[in-house]
N, C-alpha and C positions, 0 to 999 in steps of 0.2 A: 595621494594615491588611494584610490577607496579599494576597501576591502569584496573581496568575492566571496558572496555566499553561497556555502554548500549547501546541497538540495539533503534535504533530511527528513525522516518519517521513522513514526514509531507504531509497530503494527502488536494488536494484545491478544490470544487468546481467547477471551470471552468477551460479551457487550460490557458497554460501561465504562472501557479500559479496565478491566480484571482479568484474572489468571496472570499467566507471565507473559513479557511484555517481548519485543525487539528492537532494540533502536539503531537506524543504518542511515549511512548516508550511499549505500552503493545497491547497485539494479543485479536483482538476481534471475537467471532463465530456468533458476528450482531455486526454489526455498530451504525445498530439504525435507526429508522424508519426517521428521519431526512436529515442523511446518506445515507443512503439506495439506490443505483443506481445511485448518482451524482456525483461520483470520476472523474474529466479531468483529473488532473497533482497530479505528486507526485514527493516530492523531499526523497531520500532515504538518511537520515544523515548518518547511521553509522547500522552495522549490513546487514544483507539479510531476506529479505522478503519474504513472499508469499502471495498472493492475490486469492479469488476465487469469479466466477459469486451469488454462493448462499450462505445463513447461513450456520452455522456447518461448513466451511469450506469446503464446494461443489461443484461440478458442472464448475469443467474445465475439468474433462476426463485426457487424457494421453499427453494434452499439458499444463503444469503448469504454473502461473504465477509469474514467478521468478524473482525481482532486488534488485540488489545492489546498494551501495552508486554510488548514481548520480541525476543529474538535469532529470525528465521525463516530458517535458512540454506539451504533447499531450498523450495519453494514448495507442491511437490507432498506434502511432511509432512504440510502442514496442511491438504488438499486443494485446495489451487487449481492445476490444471493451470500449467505452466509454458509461461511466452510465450504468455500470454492475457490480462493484464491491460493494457485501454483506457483505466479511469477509475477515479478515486477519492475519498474524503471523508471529513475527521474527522466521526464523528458523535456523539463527546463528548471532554466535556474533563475533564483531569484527570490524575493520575502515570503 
């Protein structure tokens, strides 16, 4: 029987992965007012993600903010402006 991997992501504070970290395997429609606009880096463990500037999962338009398992140590690399992300969601699973 093989195992099911959970979709997992750990998002930091600052670029680099510094400041303090979050590590989740579940899709939030707010992060949380704490949260809220300070995402720099994110490391993607396992699954694919999506990311959006508002709650409810909003407000990227028709260019989404999509990664996979990988080190993102700047945010804005990948294009996602820095200290924008509200909400997020595994939207598959998998390594």
């Amino acid at each position: 029987m093989a195992a099911t991997v959970v979709p997992e992501v750990v998002v930091f504070w600052d670029a680099n992965f510094g400041g303090e970290s979050w590590r989740t395997n579940l899709g939030y429609s707010y992060v949380g007012d704490h949260w809220n606009d300070q995402i720099s880096s994110i490391i993607v463990v396992s699954g694919t993600w999506q990311f959006w500037r508002d709650a409810n999962f909003q407000g990227v338009g028709d260019n989404p903010w999509i990664l996979g398992p990988g080190y993102y140590s700047w945010v804005e690399a990948v294009g996602i402006p820095n200290d924008t992300i509200s909400s997020f969601l595994p939207i598959s699973w998998g390594p």
